[in-house]
C-alpha positions as CSV (number, residue, x, y, z in Angstrom):
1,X,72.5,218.9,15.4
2,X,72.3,220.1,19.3
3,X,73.1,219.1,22.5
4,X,70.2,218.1,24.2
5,X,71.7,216.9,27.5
6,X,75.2,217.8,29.5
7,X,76.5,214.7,32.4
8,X,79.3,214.8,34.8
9,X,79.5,211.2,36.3
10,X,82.2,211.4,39.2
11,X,83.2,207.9,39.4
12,X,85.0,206.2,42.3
13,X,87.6,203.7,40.7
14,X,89.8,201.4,42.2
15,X,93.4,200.3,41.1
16,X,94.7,197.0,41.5
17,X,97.6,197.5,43.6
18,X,99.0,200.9,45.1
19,X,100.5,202.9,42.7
20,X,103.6,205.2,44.1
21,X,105.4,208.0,42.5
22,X,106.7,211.4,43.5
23,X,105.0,212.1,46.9
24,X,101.7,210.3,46.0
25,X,100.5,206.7,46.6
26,X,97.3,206.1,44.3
27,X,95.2,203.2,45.7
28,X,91.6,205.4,44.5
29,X,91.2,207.6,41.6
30,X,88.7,210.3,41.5
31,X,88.0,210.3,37.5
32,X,84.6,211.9,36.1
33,X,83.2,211.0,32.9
34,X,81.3,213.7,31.0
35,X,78.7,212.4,28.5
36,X,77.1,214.6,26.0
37,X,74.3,213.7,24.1
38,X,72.7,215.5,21.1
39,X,69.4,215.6,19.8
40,X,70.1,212.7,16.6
41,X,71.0,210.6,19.4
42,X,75.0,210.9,19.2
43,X,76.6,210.6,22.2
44,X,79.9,211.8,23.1
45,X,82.3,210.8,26.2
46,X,85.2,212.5,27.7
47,X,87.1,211.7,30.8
48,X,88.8,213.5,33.6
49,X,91.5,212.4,35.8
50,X,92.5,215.3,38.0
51,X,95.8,214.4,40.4
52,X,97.6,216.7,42.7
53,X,100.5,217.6,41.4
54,X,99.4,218.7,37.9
55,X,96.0,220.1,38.5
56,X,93.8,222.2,41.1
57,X,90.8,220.4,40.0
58,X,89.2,218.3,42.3
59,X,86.5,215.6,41.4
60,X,84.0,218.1,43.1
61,X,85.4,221.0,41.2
62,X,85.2,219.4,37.9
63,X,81.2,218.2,38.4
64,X,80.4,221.9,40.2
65,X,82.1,223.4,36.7
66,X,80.5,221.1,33.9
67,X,76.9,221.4,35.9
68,X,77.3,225.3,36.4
69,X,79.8,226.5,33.3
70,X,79.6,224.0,30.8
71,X,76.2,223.1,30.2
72,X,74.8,226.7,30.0
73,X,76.7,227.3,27.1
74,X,76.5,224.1,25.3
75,X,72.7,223.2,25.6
76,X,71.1,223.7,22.6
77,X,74.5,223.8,21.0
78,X,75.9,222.5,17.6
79,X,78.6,220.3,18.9
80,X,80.8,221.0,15.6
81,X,81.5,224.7,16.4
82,X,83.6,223.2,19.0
83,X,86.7,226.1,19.2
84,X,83.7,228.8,19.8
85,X,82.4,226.3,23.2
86,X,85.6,226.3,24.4
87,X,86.3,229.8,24.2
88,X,82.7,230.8,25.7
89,X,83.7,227.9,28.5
90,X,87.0,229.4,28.5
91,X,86.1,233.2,29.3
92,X,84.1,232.3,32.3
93,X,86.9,229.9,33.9
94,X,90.7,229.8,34.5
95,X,92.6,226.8,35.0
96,X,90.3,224.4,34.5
97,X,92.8,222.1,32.0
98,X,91.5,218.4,33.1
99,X,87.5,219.8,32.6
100,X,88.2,220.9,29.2
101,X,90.4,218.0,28.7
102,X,86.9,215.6,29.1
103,X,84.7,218.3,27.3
104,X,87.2,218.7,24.2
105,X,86.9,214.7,24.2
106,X,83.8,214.1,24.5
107,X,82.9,217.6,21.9
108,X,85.3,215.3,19.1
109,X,84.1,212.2,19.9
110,X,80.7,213.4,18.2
111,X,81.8,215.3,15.8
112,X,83.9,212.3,14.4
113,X,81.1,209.7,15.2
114,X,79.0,212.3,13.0
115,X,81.6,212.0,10.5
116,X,81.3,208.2,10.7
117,X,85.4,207.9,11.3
118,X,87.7,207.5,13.6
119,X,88.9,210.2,16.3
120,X,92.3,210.6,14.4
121,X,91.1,210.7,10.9
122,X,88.8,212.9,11.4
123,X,91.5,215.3,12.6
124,X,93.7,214.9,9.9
125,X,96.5,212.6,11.4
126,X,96.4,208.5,11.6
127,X,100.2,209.0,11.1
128,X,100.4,205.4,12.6
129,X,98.0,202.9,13.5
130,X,99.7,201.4,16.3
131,X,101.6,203.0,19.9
132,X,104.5,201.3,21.4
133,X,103.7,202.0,24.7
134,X,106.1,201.5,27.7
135,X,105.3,199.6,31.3
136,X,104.9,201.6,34.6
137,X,107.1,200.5,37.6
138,X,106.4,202.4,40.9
139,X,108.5,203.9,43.2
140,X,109.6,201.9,46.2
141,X,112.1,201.8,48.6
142,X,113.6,199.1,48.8
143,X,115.3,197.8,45.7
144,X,114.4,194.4,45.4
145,X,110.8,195.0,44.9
146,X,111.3,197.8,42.2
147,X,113.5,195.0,40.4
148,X,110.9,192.3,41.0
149,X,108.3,194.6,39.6
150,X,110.3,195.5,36.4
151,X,110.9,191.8,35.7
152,X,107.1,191.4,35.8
153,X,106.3,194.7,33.8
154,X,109.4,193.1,31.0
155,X,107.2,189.9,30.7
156,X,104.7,193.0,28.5
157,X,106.7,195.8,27.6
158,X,110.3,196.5,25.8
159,X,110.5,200.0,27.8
160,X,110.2,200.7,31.2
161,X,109.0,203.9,33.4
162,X,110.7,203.7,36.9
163,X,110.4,207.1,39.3
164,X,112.9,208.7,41.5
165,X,112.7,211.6,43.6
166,X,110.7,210.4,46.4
167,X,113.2,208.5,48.4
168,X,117.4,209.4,49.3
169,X,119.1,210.0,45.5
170,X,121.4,206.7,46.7
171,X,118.4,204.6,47.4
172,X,116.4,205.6,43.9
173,X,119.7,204.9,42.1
174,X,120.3,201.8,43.9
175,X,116.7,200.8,42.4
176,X,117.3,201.6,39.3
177,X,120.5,199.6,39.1
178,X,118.5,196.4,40.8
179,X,115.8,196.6,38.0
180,X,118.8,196.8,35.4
181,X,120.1,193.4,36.6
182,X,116.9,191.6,37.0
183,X,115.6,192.7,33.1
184,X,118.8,192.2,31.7
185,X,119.8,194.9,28.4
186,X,117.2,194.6,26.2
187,X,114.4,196.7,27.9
188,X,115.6,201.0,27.9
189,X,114.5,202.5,30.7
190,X,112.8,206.1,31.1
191,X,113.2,207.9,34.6
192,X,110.4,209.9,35.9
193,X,111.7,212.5,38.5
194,X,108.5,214.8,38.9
195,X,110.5,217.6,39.7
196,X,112.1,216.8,42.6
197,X,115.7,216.8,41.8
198,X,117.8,219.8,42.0
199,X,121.0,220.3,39.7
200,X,123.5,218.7,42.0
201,X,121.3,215.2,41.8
202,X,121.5,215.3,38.3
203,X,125.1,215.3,38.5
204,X,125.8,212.4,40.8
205,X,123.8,210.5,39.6
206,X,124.2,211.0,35.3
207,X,127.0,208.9,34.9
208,X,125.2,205.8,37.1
209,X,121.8,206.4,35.1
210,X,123.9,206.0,32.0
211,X,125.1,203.2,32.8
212,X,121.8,201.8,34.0
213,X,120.4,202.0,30.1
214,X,118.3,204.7,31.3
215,X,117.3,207.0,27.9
216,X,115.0,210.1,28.9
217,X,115.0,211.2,32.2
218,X,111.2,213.1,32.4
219,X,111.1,217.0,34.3
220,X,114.5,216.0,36.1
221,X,114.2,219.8,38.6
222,X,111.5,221.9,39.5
223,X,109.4,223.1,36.2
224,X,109.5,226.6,37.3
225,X,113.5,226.6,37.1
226,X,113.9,226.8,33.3
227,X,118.0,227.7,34.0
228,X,118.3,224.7,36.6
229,X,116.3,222.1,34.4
230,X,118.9,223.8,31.4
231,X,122.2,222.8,33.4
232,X,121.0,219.4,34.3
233,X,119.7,219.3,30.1
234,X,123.1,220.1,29.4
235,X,124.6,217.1,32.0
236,X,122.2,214.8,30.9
237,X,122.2,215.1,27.1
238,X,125.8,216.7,26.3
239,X,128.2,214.1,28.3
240,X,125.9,211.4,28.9
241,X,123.5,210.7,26.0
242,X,119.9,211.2,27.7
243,X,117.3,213.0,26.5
244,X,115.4,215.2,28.8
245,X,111.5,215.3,28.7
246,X,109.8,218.6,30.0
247,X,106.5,217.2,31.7
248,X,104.7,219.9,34.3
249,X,106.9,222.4,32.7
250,X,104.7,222.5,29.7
251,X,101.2,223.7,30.4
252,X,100.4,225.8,27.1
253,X,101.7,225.6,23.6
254,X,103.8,228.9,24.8
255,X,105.7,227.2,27.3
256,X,107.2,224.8,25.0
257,X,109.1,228.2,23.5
258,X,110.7,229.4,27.0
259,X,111.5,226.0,27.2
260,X,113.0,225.9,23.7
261,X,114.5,229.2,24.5
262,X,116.1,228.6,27.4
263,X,117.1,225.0,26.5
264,X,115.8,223.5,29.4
265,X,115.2,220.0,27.4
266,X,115.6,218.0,24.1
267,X,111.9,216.8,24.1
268,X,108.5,217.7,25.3
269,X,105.5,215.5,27.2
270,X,102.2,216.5,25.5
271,X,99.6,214.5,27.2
272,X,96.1,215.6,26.6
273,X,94.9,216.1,30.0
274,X,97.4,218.5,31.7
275,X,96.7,220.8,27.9
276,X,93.4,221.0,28.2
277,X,92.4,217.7,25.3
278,X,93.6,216.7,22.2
279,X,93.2,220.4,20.6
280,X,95.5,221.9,22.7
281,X,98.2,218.8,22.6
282,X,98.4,218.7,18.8
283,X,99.0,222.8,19.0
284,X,102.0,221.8,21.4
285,X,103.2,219.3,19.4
286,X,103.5,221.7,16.8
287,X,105.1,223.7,18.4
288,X,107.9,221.5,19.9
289,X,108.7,220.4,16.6
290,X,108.7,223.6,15.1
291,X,111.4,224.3,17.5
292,X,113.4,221.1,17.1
293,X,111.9,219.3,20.0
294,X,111.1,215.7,20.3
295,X,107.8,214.8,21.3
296,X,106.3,212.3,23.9
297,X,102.8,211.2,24.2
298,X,101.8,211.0,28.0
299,X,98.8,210.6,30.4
300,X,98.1,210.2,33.7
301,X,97.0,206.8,34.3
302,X,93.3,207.3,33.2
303,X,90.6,204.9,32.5
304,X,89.3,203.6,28.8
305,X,87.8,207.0,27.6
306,X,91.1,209.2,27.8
307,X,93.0,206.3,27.0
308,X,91.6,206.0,23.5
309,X,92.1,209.9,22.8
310,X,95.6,209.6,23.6
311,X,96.3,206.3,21.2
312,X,94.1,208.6,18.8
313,X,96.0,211.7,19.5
314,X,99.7,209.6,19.3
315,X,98.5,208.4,15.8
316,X,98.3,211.9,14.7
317,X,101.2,212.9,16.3
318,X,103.3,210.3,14.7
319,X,107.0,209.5,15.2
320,X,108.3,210.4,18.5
321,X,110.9,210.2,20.8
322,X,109.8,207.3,23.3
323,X,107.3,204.8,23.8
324,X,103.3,206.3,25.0
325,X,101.8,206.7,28.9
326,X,98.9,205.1,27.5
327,X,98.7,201.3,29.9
328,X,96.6,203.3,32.6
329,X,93.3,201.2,32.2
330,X,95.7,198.7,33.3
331,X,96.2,199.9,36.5
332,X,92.4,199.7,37.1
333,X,90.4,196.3,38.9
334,X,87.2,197.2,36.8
335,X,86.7,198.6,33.4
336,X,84.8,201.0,31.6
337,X,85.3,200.5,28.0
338,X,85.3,197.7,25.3
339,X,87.3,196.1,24.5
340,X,90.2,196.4,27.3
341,X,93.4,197.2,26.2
342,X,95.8,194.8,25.3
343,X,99.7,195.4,24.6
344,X,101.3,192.9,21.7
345,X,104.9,193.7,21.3
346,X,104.5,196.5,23.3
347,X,102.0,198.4,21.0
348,X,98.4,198.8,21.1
349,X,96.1,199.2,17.8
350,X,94.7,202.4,17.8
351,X,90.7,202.1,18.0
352,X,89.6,201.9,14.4
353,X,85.6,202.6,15.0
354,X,83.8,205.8,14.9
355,X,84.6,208.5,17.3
356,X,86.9,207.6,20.2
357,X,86.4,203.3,18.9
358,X,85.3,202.1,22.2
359,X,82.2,200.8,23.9
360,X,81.0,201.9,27.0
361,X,80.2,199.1,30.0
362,X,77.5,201.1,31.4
363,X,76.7,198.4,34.3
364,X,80.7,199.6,35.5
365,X,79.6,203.1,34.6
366,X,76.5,202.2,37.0
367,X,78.5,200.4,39.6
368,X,81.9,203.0,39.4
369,X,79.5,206.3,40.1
370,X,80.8,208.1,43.0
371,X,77.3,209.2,44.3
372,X,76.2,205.4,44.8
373,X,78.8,205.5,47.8
């Protein structure tokens, strides 16, 4: 079996509503799909969803590598040798973590459709066949709509993501406390910082997050200050009971042991797309746990095709420490894949066809494309 053709569709994808966190508001996303196609007529899809603060890659970047990098090495390739690709790809380009992400995606979705399973059988896992996943409440100023929002987002979900960092530390606390009091104490809340406290936030406002039923506070300081995200680890998890996720800290499997080592959190974000695809986030994964790290599943709010790699990636991951990033098709007014994901109880079934287990629409495919603009 070869590859017989190599696609980057840059697609042009609307959200529903504006979507606010750290210092971005989302209203467009810039994914690309990459479609592979072999010569027994298999055809295997990845996705890309570059953003700002986790990637250089740009929708432009991503097509200009796949058309110039990635499909002279795997035309005419046997999409099983999959490792040897990635390191040819690899050795020609630097930093290009959300285009291998779609590549290493798309690369599995055939071999496992070859294989006539599913994505996460096919590597060994299906630890679970459902996610708990958790519901995504944007940043806002002004407190009443962040608890108006998390009422709504309550109506679907048990946990709830809420961000901080963007606006004063009183106002973000003020809005955490409003969403407490509309949702009432059944729904645990996770806090997304993005960075952007420094040490002194974290203590102000531990004891107040505490008491707002927040559980894991996500990459509370900057992730290139190991010691300072290490002293707020130590405030947040020693005197207050909240476990602290290391997000844009962890790039490679390595990071998660100068994390470990430095003791800079309790648990570790291994979404697919900041690691380069579900290869590289299972290696992390093994690697937090090897050094007595929880693990989270994340993502970035990406459309159908990532989607199912990450339910298929958190089935092989297994137990971890939260609820899954994996409601971004959500967040989307059209579609891609079949059929659209639908939370019961706050899980979603992990896709039990061959390959990834979804359909692709490709009238929305057609409609979505980026060059028909």
């Amino acid at each position: 079996m070869n590859i017989v053709s190599v696609e980057a569709i840059p697609l042009r994808a609307e959200l529903s509503a504006p979507f606010r966190f750290a210092h971005i508001t989302r209203t467009v996303s810039s994914n690309v799909v990459v479609r592979l196609t072999t010569d027994e007529g298999l055809v295997g899809w990845g996705e890309a969803c570059p953003v700002p603060q986790l990637t250089a890659e740009t929708q432009r970047s991503i097509v200009e590598i796949v058309d110039e990098r990635v499909a002279p090495v795997l035309l005419g390739a046997d999409p099983l040798h999959r490792s040897e690709w990635a390191g040819r790809i690899l050795s020609t380009s630097h930093a290009i973590d959300f285009t291998m992400a779609a590549v290493d995606t798309a690369l599995l979705d055939i071999a496992a459709k070859s294989a006539g399973v599913p994505l996460s059988r096919h590597l060994g896992g299906y630890a679970t066949d459902t996610v708990e996943v958790h519901g995504s409440v944007g940043w806002d100023a002004d407190p009443a709509t962040v608890a108006r929002t998390a009422a709504t987002a309550a109506e679907r979900f048990r946990w709830l993501k809420l961000y901080a960092g963007r606006g004063s530390l009183e106002g973000d606390l003020r809005g955490i406390e409003a969403a407490r009091e509309e949702v009432g104490e059944a729904h645990p809340f996770l806090l997304d910082v993005n960075g952007l406290w420094s040490v002194t936030d974290v203590a102000r406002a531990a004891d107040r997050l505490r008491r707002a039923g927040v559980r894991l506070v996500e990459q509370p300081v900057a992730p290139t200050d190991l010691p300072g995200n290490a002293r707020a680890t130590r405030i947040l998890t020693d005197g207050n009971g909240i476990d602290v996720v290391a997000d844009e800290s962890v790039r490679r499997p390595q990071d998660v042991v100068r994390v470990a080592h430095a003791e800079a959190a309790s648990v570790v974000n291994v979404g697919l797309s900041k690691l380069g695809g579900v290869s590289a986030a299972l290696r992390t994964a093994d690697v937090a746990r090897a050094h007595g790290l929880g693990v989270l599943v994340g993502g970035v709010v990406e459309l159908g095709i990532a989607n199912a790699a990450g339910l298929h990636l958190a089935a092989c991951v297994g137990a971890t420490s939260g609820p899954a990033y994996l409601m971004g098709p959500l967040k989307y007014a059209r579609q891609i894949t079949a059929p659209v994901i639908a939370p019961v109880d706050s899980t979603l079934e992990v896709p039990r066809g061959p390959g990834l287990g979804v359909e692709i629409d490709e009238e929305a495919l057609t409609a979505l494309d980026a060059r028909r603009h």
